[in-house]
C-alpha positions as CSV (number, residue, x, y, z in Angstrom):
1,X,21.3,30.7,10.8
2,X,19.7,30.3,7.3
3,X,21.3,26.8,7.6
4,X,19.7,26.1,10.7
5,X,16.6,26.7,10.0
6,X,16.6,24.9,6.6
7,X,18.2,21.6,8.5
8,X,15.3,22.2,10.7
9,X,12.3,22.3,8.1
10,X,14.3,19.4,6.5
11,X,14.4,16.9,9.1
12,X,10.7,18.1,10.0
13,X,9.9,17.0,6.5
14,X,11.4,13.6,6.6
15,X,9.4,12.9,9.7
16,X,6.5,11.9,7.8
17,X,3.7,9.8,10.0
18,X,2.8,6.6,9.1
19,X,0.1,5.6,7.3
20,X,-1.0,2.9,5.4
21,X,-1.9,0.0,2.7
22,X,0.7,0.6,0.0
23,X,2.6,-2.7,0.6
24,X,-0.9,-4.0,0.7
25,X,-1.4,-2.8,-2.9
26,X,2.0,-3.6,-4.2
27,X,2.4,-7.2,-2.6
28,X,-1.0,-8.2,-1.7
29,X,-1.8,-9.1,2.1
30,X,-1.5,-12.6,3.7
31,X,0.2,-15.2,3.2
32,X,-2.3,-16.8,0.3
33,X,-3.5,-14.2,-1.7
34,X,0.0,-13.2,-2.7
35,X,0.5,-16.5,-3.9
36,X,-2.1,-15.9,-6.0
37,X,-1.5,-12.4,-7.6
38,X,-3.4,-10.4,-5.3
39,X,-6.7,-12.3,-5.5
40,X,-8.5,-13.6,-2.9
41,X,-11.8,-11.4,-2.5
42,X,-14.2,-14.0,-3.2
43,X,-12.4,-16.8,-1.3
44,X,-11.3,-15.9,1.6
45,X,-11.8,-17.0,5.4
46,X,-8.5,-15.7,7.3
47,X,-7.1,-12.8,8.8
48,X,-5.8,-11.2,5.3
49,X,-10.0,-10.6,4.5
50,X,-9.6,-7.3,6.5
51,X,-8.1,-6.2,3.2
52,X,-9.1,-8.0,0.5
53,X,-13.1,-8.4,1.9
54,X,-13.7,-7.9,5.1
55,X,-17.2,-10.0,4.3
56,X,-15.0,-13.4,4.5
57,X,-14.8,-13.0,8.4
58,X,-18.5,-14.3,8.4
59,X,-17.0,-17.7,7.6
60,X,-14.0,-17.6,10.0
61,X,-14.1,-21.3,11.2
62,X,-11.8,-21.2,14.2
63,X,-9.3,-18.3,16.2
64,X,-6.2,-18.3,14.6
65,X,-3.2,-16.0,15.2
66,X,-0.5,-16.0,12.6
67,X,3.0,-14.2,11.9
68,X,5.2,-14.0,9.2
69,X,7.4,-11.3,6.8
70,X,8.4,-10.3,3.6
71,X,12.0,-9.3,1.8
72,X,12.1,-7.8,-1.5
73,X,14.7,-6.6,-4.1
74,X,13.9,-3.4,-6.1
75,X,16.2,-3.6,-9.3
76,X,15.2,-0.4,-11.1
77,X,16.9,1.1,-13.7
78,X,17.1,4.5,-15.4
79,X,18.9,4.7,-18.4
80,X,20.0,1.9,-18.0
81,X,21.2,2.4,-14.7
82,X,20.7,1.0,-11.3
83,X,18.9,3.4,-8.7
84,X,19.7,3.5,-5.2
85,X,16.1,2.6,-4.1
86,X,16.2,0.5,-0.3
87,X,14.8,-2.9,-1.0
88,X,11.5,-3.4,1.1
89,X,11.8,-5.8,4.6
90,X,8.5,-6.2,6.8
91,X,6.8,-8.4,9.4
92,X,3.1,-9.3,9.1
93,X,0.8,-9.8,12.4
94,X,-2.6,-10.7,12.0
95,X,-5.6,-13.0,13.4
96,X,-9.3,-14.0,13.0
97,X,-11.7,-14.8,16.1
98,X,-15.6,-16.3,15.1
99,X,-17.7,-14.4,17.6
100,X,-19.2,-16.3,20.3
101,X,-22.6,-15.1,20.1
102,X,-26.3,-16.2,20.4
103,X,-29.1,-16.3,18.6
104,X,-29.8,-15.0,15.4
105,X,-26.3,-14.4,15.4
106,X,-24.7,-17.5,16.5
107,X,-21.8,-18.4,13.8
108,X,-22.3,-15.5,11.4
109,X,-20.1,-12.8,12.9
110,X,-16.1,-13.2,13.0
111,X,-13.8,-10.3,13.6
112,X,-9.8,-10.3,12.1
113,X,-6.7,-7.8,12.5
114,X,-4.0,-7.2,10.9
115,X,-0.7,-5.2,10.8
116,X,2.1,-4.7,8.8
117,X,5.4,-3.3,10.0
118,X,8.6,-2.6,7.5
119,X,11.8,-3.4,9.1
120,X,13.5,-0.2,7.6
121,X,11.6,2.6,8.3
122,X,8.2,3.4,9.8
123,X,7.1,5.5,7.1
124,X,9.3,6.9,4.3
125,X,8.6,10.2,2.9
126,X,10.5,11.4,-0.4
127,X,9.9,14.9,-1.6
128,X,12.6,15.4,-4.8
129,X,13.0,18.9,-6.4
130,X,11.0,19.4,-9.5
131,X,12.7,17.6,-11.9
132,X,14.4,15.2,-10.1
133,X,13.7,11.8,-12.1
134,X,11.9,9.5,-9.3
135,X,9.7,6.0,-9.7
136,X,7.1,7.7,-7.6
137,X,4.9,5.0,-7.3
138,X,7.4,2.6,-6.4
139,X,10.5,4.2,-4.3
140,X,9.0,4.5,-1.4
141,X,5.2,2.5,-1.4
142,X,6.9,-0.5,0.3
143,X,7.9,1.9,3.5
144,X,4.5,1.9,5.3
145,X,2.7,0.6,8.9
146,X,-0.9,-1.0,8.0
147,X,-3.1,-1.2,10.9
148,X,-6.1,-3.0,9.9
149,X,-9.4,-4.3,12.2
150,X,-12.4,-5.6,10.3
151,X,-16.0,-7.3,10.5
152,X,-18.3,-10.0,8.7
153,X,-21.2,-11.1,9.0
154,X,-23.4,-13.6,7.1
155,X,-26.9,-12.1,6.4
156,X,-28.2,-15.0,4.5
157,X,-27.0,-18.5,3.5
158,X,-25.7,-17.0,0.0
159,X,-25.1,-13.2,1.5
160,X,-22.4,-11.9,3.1
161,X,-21.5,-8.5,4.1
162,X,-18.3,-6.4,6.3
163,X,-16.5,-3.7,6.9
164,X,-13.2,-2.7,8.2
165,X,-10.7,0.2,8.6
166,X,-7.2,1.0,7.8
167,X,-5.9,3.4,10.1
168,X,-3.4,6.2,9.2
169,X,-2.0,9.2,11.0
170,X,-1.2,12.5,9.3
171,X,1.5,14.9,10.4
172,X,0.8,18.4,11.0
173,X,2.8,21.1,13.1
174,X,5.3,24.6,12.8
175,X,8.7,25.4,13.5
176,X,9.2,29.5,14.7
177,X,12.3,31.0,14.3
178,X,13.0,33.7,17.0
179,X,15.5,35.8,18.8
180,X,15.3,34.9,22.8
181,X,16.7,37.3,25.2
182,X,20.1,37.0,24.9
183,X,20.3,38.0,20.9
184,X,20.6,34.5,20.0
185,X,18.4,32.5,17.3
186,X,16.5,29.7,18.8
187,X,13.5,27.3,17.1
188,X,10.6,26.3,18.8
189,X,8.5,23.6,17.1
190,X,5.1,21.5,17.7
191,X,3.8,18.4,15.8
192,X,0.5,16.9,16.0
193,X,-0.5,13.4,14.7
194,X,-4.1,13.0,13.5
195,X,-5.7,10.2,13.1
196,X,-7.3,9.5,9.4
197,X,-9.1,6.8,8.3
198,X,-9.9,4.9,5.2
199,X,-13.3,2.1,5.2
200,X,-12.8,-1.2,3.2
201,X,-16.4,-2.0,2.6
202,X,-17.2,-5.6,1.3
203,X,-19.9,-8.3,-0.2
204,X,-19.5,-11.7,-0.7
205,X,-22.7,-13.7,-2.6
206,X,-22.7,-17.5,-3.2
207,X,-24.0,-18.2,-6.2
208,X,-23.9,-22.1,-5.8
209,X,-21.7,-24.6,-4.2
210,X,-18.9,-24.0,-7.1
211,X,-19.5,-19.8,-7.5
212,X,-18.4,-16.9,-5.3
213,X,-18.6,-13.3,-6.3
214,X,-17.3,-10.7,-4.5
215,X,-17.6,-6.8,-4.7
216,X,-14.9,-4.7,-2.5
217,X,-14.5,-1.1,-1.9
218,X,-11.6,0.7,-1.0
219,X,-11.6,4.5,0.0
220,X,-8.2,6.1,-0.8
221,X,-5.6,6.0,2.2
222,X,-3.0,8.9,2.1
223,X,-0.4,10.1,4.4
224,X,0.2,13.5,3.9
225,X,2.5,16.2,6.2
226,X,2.0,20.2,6.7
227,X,4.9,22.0,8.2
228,X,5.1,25.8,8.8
229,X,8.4,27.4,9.5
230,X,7.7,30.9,10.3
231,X,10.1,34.0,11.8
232,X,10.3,37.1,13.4
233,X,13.7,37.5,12.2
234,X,13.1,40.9,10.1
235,X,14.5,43.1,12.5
236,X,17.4,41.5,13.0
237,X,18.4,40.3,9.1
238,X,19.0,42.8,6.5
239,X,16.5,40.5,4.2
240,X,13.4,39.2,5.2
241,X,12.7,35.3,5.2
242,X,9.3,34.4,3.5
243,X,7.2,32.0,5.2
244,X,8.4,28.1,4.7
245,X,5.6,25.7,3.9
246,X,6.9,21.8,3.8
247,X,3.8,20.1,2.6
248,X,3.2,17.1,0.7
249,X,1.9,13.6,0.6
250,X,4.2,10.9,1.6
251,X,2.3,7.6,1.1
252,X,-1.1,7.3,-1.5
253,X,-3.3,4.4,-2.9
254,X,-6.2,5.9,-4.6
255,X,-10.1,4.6,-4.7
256,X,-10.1,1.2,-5.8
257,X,-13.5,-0.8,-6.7
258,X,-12.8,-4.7,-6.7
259,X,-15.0,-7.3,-8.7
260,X,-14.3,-11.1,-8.6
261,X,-15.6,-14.5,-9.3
262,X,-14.2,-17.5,-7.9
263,X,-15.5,-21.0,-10.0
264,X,-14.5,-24.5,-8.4
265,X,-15.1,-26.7,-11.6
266,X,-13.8,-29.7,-9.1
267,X,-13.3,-31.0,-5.9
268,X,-9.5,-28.8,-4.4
269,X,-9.1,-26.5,-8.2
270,X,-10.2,-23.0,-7.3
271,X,-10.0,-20.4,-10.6
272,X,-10.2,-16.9,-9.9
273,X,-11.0,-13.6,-12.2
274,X,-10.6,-10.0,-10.9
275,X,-10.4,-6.9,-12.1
276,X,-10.2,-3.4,-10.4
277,X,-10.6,-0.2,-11.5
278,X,-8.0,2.2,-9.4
279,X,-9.0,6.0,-9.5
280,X,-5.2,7.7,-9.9
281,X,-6.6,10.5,-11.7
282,X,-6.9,11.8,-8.3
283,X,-2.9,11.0,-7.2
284,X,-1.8,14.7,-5.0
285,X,1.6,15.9,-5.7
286,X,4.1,14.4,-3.7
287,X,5.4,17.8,-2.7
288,X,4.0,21.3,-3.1
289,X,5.9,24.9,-3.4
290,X,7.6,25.7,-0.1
291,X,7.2,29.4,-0.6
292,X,4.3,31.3,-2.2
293,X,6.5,33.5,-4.6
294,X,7.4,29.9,-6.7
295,X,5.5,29.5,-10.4
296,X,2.8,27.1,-9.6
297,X,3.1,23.4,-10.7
298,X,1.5,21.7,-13.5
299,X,-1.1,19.6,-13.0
300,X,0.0,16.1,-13.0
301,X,-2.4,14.7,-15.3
302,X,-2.4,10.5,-13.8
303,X,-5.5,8.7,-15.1
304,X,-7.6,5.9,-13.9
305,X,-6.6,2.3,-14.7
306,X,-7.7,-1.0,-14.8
307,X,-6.1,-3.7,-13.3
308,X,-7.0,-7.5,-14.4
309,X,-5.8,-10.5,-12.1
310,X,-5.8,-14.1,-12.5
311,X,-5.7,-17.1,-10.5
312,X,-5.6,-20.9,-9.9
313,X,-4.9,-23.1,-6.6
314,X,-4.8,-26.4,-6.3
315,X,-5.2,-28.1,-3.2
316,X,-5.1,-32.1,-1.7
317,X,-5.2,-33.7,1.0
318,X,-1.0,-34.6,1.5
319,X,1.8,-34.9,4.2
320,X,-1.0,-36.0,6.8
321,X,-2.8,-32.7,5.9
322,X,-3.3,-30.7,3.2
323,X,-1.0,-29.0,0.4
324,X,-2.1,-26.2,-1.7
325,X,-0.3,-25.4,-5.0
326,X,-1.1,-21.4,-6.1
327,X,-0.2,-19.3,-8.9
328,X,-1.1,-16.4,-10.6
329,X,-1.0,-13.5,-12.8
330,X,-1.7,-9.6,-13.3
331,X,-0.8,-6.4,-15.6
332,X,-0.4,-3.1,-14.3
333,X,-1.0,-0.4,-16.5
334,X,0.7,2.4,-15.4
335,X,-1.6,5.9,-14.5
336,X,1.6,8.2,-15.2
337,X,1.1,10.2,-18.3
338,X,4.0,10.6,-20.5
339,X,6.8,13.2,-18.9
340,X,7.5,15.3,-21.7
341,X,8.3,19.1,-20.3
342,X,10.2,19.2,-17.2
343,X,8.4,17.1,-14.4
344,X,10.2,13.4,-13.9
345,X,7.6,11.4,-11.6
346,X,8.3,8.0,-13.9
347,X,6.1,4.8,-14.0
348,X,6.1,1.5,-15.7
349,X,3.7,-0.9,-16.4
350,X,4.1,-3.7,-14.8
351,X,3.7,-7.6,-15.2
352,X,3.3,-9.4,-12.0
353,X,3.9,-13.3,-11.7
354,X,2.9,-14.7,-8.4
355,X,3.1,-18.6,-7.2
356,X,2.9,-20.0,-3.5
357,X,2.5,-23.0,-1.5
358,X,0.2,-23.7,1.8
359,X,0.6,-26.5,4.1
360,X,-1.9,-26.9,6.7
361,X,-2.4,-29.1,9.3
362,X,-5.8,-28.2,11.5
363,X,-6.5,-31.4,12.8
364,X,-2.8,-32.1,14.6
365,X,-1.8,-31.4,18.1
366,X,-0.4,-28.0,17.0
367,X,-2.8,-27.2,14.1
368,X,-0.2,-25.4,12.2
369,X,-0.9,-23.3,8.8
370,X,2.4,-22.5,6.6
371,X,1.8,-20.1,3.8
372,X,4.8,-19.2,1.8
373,X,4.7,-17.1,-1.8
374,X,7.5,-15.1,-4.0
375,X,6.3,-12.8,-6.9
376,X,8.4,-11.1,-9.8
377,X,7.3,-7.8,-11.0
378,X,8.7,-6.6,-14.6
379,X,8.9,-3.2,-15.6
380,X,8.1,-2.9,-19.8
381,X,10.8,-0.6,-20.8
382,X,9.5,2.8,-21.6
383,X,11.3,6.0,-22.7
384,X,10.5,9.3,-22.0
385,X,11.0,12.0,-25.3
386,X,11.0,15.9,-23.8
387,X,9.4,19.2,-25.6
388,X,12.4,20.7,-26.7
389,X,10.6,24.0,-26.1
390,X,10.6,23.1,-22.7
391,X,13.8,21.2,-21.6
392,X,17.2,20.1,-23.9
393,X,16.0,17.2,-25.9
394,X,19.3,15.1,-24.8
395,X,17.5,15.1,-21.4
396,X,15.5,12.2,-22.9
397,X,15.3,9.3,-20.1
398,X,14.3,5.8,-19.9
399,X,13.1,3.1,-17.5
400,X,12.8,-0.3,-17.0
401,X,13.7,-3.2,-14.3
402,X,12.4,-5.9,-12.1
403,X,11.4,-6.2,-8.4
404,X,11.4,-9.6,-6.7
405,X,10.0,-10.4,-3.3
406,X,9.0,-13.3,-1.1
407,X,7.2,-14.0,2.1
408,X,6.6,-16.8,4.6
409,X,3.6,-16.5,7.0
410,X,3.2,-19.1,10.1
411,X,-0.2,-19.9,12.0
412,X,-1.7,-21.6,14.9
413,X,-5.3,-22.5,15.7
414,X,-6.4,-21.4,18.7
């Protein structure tokens, strides 16, 4: 029986409910701005501005519906050692419409969606023992729906401003463990999905005909789940069960503010600088103490970080359209403070190198826009030295290792 109701709080657990943007922040959105290291803010006109600046959609020129995917390879190591972590596959749905409106609105207001789907799992939530070595910001980030819907609106020739949404939903519910009428031990269990949301809140001001700057917020998005298992079963056991509490947080990107300036020293050369500042000092534990009576956790200690991004794109008129040449660069410090007493949540900074390509035809019978792009993200080796006063100094660990991934997006005026 104590079986059964473990396997049921466990497969409860694992239920997590989807939520968003992680793919969004480790991959980028779109099919151009990953080409370009995640930048994008200041530039942007398509469906991917839901995320990167939603104040782009004021310049949406035509409808557009595009689809596309990703792959990925996660090749990370500890000790030297490959983990088992599932490499990420997902599809990429999105679309930009310019309003048709009058008046003082006419052509300043375009709307955009856009949704991400992994092929592997809807949402994956990982909740390891304490001390079980994990890349917690990386094993399973990639596993995540993004539902995204988004306005701009141009409130001056040089001004810009939008909004949009990502939507998430959050699992909450309870298993009870009871004796029926017949002596036997039977679960009865109800689960609610709530919807939470996170704003993306956006500016976009054109300094000149060769400047853009852009200012994004991002509110923290966070899937979490809450599972009670309760009993009556005291009467019947010679021990009494405490009261189970699954809880956790399955899926997290923390605050981010975004500032970036796009220059366009000639005709087709675009050169971009970003940087973020990502609030991690506010990262929840992935998994909290199922029962009251456990020693409560450290606090995890994650710090804010700054994240610096660079660009160029190159584009011509080639091939009876236009060809776009893209590359780009950022580092990744890593928020995770050093694990020396018994917790294992491991991180790495990370170097990210981006490139892509975009062929666009918008003047053909089938105005077609191709976007392909493949980065490669390098984990600096780091080690990991533990308080001997705390845990056997021989349980030293280190990681390091690479992830590769690529997409290909397809769209179509409309």
């Amino acid at each position: 029986m104590v079986r059964r109701v473990a396997l049921a709080a466990a497969l409860v657990a694992a239920m997590a409910a989807p939520s968003v943007a992680s793919p969004l922040d480790l991959f980028g959105f779109g099919g151009r701005s990953p080409g370009l290291a995640g930048t994008g803010a200041a530039t942007t006109t398509d469906y991917d501005a839901v995320y990167l600046n939603p104040a782009g959609l004021a310049d949406t020129p035509r409808k557009r519906a595009t689809v596309g995917g990703l792959a990925g390879d996660f090749r990370l190591e500890l000790d030297g050692q490959p983990t088992a972590t599932t490499s990420p596959r997902g599809l990429a749905i999105g679309g930009q419409v310019p309003m048709p409106l009058g008046g003082a609105l006419k052509n300043r207001v375009g709307l955009g969606f856009g949704f991400y789907v992994p092929s592997e799992a809807i949402n994956r939530a990982r909740a390891p023992f304490p001390g079980t070595p994990t890349f917690v910001l990386l094993e399973s980030r990639a596993f995540v729906v993004g539902l995204m819907v988004a306005v701009g609106v141009r409130v001056s020739p040089r001004w810009s401003v939008g909004v949009g949404v990502n939507s998430l939903a959050v699992l909450r519910g309870a298993i009870d463990v009871t004796i029926d009428g017949a002596g036997r031990i039977t679960t009865q269990s109800e689960q609610r999905l709530l919807t939470r949301f996170a704003p993306i809140v956006g500016a976009r001001w054109r300094r000149s005909a060769t400047t853009d700057v852009a200012l994004v917020v991002r509110a923290p998005s966070r899937s979490d789940y809450d599972i009670t298992v309760t009993n009556d079963l005291g009467a019947t056991l010679p021990v009494t069960l405490p009261l189970i509490h699954i809880a956790g947080t399955a899926q997290y990107d923390p605050l981010m503010v975004v500032a970036e300036g796009a220059w366009r020293p000639q005709p087709g050369l675009t050169l971009t600088g970003h940087l973020a500042w990502h609030r991690w000092s506010a990262f929840p534990r992935p998994t909290v103490n199922a029962v009251t009576g456990n020693p409560p956790q450290p606090a995890l200690d994650f710090h804010d970080t700054a994240v610096p991004r660079v660009s160029v794109e190159y584009a011509r008129p080639a091939l009876g359209g236009t060809v776009a040449a893209r590359a780009g660069y950022a580092f990744l410090w890593s928020p995770a403070p050093d694990q020396t007493r018994r917790e294992t949540l491991y991180d790495n900074d990370r170097h990210e190198l981006a490139a892509g390509l975009g062929l666009a035809w918008p003047g053909a019978a089938v105005p077609l826009h191709l976007d392909a792009w493949v980065q490669l993200h390098h984990l600096a080796f780091r080690r990991y030295q533990r308080d001997p006063d705390v845990i056997a100094p021989d349980r030293a660990h280190s990681t390091a290792g690479d992830i590769v991934v690529g997409g290909l997006t397809v769209g179509v005026d409309l």
